[in-house]
N, C-alpha and C positions, 0 to 999 in steps of 0.2 A: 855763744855770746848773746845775752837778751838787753836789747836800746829801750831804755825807761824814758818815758813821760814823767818829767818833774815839773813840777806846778812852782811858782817863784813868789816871790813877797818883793810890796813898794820900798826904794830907797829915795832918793834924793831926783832932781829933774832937769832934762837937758836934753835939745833936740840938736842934733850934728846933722853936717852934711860934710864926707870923707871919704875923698879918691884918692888911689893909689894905680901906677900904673904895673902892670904883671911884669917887666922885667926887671923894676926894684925889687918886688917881690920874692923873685929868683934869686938874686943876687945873695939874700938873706937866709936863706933856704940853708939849714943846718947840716944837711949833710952833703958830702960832695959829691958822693954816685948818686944823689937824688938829685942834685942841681944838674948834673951832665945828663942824665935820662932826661931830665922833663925841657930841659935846655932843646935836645934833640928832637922831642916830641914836638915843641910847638913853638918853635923859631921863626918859621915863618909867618904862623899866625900871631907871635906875641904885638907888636904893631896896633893891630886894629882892636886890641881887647886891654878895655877899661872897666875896671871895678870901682864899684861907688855905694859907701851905705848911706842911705836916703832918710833912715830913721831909726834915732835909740830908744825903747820901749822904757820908760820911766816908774812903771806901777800906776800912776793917776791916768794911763791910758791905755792900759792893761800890760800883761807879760806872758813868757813864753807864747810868742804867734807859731800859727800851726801853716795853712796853706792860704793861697791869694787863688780871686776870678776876677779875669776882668767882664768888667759891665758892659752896656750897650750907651753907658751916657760917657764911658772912655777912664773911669776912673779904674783902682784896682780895692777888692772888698776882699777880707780876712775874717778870720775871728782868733781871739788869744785864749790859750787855757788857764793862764796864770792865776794863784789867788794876791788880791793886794788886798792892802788896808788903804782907804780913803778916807780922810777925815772922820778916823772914828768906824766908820759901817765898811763889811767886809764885800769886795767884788769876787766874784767868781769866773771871772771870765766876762770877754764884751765881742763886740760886732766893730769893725772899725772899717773906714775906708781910705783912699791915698791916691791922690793924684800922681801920675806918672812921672812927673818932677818931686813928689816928696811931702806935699805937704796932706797931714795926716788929721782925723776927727772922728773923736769915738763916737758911735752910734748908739748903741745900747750898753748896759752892765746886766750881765746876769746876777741873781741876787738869792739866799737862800729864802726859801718861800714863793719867789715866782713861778710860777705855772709853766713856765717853756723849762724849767728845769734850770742845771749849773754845769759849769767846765764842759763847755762844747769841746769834743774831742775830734772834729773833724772840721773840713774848712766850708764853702758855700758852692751851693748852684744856683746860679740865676736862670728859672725856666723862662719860658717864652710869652709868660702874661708879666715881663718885668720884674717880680720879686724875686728872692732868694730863701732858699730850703736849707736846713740844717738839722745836724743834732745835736742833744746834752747826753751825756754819758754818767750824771746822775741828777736829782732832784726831779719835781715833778709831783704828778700827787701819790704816785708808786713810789719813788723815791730812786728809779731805775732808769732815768733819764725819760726825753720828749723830742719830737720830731718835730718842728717849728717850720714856722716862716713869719718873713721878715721886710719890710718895705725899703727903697734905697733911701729913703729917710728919717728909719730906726723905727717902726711901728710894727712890733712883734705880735703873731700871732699863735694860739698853742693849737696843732693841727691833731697830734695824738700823743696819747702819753704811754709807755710803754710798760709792760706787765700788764694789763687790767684785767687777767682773767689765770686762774688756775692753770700754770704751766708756764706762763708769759708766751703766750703762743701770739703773735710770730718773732718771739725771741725779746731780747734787749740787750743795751749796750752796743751802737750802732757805730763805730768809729770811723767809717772811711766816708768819703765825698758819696751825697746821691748824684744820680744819674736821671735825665731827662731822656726816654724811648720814645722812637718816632711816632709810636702810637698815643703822646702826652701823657703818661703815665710817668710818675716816677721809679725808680729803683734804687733798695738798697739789703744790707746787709747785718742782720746782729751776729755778734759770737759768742751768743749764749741765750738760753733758755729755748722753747717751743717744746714740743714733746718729748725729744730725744737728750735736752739741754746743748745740741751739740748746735746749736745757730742756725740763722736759714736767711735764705734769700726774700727779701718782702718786696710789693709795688705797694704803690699810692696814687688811690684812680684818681681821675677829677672831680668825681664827688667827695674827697675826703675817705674812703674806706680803704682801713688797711688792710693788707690779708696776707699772707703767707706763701712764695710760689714752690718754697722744697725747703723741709724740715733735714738738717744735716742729721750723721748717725741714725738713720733707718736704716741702715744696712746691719749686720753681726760685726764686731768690734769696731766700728764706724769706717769701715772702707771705702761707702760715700765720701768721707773728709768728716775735720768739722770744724768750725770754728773759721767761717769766712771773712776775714779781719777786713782784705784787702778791696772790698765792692767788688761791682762786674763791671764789665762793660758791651755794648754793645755791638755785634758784629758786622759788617756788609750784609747777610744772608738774615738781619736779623733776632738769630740767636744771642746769649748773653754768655760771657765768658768768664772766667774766676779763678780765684785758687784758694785754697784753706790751709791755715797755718799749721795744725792738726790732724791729724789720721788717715786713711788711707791703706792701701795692702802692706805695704815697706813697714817694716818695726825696727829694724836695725840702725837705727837714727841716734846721735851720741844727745848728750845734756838731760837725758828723762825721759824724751821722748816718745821713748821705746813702746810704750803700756797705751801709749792714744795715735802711735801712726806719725809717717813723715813729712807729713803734706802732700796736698795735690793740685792738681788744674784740673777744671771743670767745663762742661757748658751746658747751658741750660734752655731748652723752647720758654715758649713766652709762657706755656702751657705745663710746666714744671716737671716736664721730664728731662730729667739728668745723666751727664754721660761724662763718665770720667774719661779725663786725654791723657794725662802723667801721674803716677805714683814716684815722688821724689824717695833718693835714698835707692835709688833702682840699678846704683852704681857703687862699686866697691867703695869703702869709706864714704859714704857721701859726696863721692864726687860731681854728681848733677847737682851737687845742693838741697837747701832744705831753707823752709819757712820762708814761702815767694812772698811778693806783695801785687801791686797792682799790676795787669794788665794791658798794653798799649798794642792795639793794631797796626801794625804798621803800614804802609803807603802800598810794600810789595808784597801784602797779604798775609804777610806772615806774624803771629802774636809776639812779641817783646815784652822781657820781665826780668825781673833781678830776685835773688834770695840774700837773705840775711846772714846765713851760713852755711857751711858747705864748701864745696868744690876745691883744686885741689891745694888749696892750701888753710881751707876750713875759716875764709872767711867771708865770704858769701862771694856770689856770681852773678853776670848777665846770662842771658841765656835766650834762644829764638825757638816756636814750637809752628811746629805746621797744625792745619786747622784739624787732622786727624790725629795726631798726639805723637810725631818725631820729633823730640826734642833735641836740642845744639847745644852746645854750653860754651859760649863766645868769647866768655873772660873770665877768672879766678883772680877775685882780690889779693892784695896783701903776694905779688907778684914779683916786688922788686923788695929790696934790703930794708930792713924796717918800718913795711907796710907802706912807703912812703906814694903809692898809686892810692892810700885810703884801703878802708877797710867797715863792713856793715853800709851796704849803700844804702840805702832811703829812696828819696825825690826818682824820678827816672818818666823823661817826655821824649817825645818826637818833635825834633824843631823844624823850619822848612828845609832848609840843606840835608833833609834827607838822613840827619845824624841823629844820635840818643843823646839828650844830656842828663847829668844827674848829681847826686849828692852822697856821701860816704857822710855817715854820720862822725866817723874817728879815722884814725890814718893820717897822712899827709906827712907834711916836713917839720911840723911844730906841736910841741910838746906841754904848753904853756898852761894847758885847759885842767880842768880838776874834776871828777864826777863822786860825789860822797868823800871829800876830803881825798882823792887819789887822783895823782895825777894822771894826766891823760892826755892822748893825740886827738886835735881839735877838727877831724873832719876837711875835705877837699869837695871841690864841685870839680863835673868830669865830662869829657866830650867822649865818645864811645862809637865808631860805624858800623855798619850793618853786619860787616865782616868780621867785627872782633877788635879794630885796632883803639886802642884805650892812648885818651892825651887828658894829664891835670893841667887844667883850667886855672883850680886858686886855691891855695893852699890856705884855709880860714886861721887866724887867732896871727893872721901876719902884722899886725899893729897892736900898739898899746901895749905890748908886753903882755905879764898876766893880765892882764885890764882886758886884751883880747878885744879891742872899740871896734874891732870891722867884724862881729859873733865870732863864736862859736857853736859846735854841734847844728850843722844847715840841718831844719826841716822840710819847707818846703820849697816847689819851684815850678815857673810857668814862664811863657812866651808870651808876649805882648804883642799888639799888631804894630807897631813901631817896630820890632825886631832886636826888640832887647829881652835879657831875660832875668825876670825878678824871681825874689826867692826869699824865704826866711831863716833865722837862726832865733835856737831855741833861747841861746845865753848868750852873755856878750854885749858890748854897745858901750855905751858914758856913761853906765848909770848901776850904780848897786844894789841888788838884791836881796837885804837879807843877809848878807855873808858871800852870797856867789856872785860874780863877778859881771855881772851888767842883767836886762830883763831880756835880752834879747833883740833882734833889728831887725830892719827890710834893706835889702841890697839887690843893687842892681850889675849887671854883667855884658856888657857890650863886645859880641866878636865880630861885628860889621856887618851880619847881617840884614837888609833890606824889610821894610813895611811891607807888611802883608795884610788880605782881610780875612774875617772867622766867620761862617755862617752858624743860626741858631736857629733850628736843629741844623744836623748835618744830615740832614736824610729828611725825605718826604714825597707824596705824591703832585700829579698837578696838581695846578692849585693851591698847595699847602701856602702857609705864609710863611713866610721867613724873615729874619732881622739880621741883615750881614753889619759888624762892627770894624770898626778900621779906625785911621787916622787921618787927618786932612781931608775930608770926604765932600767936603760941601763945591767942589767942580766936577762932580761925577757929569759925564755925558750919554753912559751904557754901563748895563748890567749884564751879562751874558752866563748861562747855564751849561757849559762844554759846548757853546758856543752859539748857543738860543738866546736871542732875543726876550727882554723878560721887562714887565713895567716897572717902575721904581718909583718912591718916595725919598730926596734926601730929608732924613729927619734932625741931624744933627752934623757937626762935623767927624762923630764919632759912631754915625746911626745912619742905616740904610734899611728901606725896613721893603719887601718885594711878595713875588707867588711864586712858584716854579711854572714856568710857563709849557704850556703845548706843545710836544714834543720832544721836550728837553729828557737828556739823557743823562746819565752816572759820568760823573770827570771834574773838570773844575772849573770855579766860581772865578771870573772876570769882571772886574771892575775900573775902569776906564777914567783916569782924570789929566791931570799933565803928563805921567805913563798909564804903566797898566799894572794893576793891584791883583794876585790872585789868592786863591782863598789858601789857606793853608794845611789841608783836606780835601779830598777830591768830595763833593756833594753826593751821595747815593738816589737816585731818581725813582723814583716807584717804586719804592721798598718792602713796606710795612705801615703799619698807618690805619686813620680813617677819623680816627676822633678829634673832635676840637681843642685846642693849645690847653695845656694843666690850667686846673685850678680857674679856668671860666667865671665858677660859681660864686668866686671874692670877688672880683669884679670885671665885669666882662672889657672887652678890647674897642677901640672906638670903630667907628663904620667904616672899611677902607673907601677909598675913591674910586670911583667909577673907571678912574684908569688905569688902575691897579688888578680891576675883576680881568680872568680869564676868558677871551669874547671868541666869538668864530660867527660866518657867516650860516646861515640855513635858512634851504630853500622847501615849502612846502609841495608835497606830491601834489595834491588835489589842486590848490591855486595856483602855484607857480608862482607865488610871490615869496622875496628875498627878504629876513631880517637879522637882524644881530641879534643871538642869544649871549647869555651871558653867566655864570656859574655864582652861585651867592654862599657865601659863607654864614654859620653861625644861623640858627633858628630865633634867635630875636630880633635878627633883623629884618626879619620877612614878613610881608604883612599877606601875602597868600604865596600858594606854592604852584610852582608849575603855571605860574597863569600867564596863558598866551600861547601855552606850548610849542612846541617843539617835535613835530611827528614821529622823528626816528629815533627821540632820546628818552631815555627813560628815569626815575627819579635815581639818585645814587646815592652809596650809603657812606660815602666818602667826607670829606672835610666839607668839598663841597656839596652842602645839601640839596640843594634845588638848583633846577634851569629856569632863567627868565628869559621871554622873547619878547624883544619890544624893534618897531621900529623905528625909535630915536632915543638917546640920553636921558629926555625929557621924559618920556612916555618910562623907562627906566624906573627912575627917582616915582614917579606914582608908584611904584609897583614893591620899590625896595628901601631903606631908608637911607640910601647913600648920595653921597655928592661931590660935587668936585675938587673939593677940598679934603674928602674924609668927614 
């Protein structure tokens, strides 16, 4: 089974807001050994879980959305791939944002002839100098998409264009989410082009240079893999982890496959030696499955991942792999009587309870949906544990008839630190397309779980900065590092911005205001690292405060006199290095550049250009 990306056209305009609660839902549910399965499944939890779509995509503000981030300023930021027609001139796709209640503002249109390219085929990362990173998956000056960035208040900028040299080395056509590495560097993926044509893994330093960390198909009939659709991710230990939709040792893979290999999982040093963990297909009929997508590390160390097809009922699977490559295969879709657990998952996160949620692009109990004029099952969202046990959530196209107003075919889906969880659909909503039945929506999914906050990065050394994001933030009283003590800034109600403090270790992120907030990620403590936050070079970070630097007392051998030194970030803001020193410390090649010893505040601010405010 292969899930298409279909690009949509403007109809008519109208923005909804439509809840429904899940055990009307049920009630409607077409078949009846699917209503008594899922009846049993999730009886207990039906109660506390409300579904609500927040937004119908109209075409004048774009169509088919792809994936959602949230910001550090609390909103939620997207991009759509859809083409419309606006008054005349064609969009290609936009940049949009959405407050957590719903209300939505496109930022950008991408345009044929802009320089950042068209049809962004993947969603946003916001690094930690505040903007967001993306790609176009064609246009540009090659004509083969661009790697952008982008301001939270629509000011685009074209970072590289892809192809520019004989081979398109390091690849093009970059379709999954980039990734921000603890060492500020970006990471991502094309699937296609570099030497071998078979994709590769790329970074993007902070100066702007892109380069290549591992050219797929170097190996004899690509048993490296190829074709890494899915990004990587990065691991506790540092390393980056993957899989390829493409090649590998296995050839006995159904649909074609056979001639390029049946996928694999990968990992890779930062240093671009590669080591393959699974050849899918490495079980009778595909039963481990085949064509994975992304990867999610889970809390208990172990990698989590779903395929698109395969396992034992050939429609795709979850599945758990240890970090040396024993793979599990935890669920086989399309499990129960006319696929009704859903079938071709998609979306797939770690929420804080410790569970997978995710999205089947088709399946479920409704039938209502059409793909090329054929009818079709419109897709479920799914709760899934550690262990295997599989509960639908929400059966999409449950309103509106064929109209389908709460989507259909879910793309994508994330956690909010409120503890809801948003998500997209490709088709679907109030509004017509062209002939197909809505552009598409944002919807939201409440199963009672609790506010939590996000750090940005999730890994660093002392020192490093950090921006943790939440809700309600503005009565913080403490910050705590698995259980360190650590200075703080509230910048926002939705913004905390900190350092990892002195002696602080691997665990999690405590935040303290009428309860206690944790992070949703245990924080990695001395990892990997050294360089200053991406993309500096656009515009650097303001001066932190003096109560924010990491301080410690030292006492000189020769005098015996006590003073505060004090660790300084970022070389422009230092007007000398080392002055005043420090006998027993040396310079370091860490985030934190220099040590300042002053014995006052006062004497401080001479030395460095910060203050008490920032």
């Amino acid at each position: 089974m292969t899930i298409k990306r279909l690009n949509r056209v403007n109809s008519a305009a109208c923005l909804t807001k439509r809840t429904v609660d899940l055990s009307g839902k049920l009630k409607r549910a077409k078949s009846a050994y699917a209503v008594l399965a899922l009846c049993a499944m999730t009886a207990a939890a039906l109660p506390a879980q409300t579904f609500t779509t927040l937004h119908s995509f109209d075409g004048t503000d774009g169509a088919a959305p792809i994936a959602l981030v949230q910001a550090t300023d609390g909103n939620l930021y997207g991009t759509t791939s859809g083409t419309v027609d606006i008054a005349g001139s064609t969009s290609f796709g936009s940049v949009f944002n959405m407050t957590p209640s719903g209300t939505p503002a496109t930022l950008y249109r991408f345009c044929k002839g802009c320089e950042e390219g068209i049809y962004p085929v993947a969603g946003l990362v916001q690094a930690t100098n505040g903007d967001f990173y993306g790609t176009t998956g064609s246009g540009g000056t090659h004509r083969e998409g661009a790697l952008f960035e982008i301001t939270p208040s629509g000011t685009p900028t074209l970072l590289y264009d892809f192809c520019p040299q004989s081979g398109c080395k390091p690849g093009f056509y970059s379709e999954a989410v980039l990734i921000q590495a603890a060492n500020g560097d970006l990471y991502g993926t094309t699937d296609y082009g570099g030497p071998n044509n078979g994709g590769a893994v790329f970074k993007v330093s902070p100066s702007g240079k892109v380069s290549a960390v591992y050219d797929f198909c170097s190996l004899s009939e690509c048993a490296d893999g190829a074709q890494p659709r899915a990004g990587v991710v990065q691991a506790g230990n540092g390393d980056f982890n993957g899989t390829t939709y493409y090649g590998g040792a296995n050839v006995n893979c159904p649909e074609g496959h056979e001639t390029v290999g049946c996928s694999t999982i990968f990992k890779i040093t930062a240093g671009g030696k590669l080591t393959t963990l699974y050849n899918f297909c490495s079980q009778s009929g595909c039963a481990d499955g085949g064509l994975p997508s992304v990867l999610v590390q889970g809390t208990d160390g172990y990698f989590y991942g779903r395929t698109a097809y395969g396992g034992a009922n050939n429609y795709g699977t979850v599945f758990k792999i240890t970090a040396d490559g024993t793979l599990t295969t935890l669920y086989s879709f399309c499990s129960q009587t006319a696929c009704a657990d859903g079938e071709g998952p998609g979306a797939f996160i770690q929420a804080t309870d410790g569970n997978f949620y995710g999205t089947t692009a088709y399946g479920g109990t409704n039938d209502t949906c059409s793909i090329l004029g054929q009818q079709s099952t419109c897709g479920t969202m799914f709760k899934i544990t550690p262990t295997g046990t599989l509960t639908t959530l929400y059966n999409f196209c449950s309103q509106g008839g064929k109209s389908c107003t709460d989507g259909d075919f879910p793309a994508g889906l994330m956690q909010a630190t409120n503890g809801e969880f948003y998500g997209t659909t490709a088709e679907g909503g109030d509004n017509a397309c062209h002939g197909v039945p809505g552009c598409g929506t944002i919807f939201t999914l409440s199963v009672g779980l609790g506010p939590f906050v996000e750090t940005q990065p999730t890994s660093g050394k002392v020192g490093a900065a950090v921006n943790i994001l939440g809700t309600d933030l503005t009565g913080v009283t403490s910050v705590t590092f698995n259980g360190t003590a650590a200075a703080f800034e509230v910048v926002s109600s939705s913004e905390i911005t900190t350092t990892v403090p002195v002696g602080a270790s691997s665990g999690t992120v405590q935040v303290v205001t009428t309860g206690t907030l944790s992070s949703n990620v245990p924080f990695r403590a001395a990892v990997v690292g050294g360089r200053p936050i991406l993309a500096s070079r656009y515009r650097p970070a303001k001066p932190p405060a003096i109560s924010m630097l990491p301080s410690w007392p030292a006492t000189s051998a020769a005098s015996g006199r006590t003073r505060t030194c004090w660790a300084a970030p970022a070389p422009a803001y230092a007007r000398r290095r080392n002055r005043g020193g420090c006998p027993h410390l040396t310079r370091s090649t860490s985030i934190w550049e220099r040590v300042v010893c002053a014995s006052s505040t006062i004497s401080l601010r001479t030395l460095l250009r910060v203050g008490d405010g920032g």
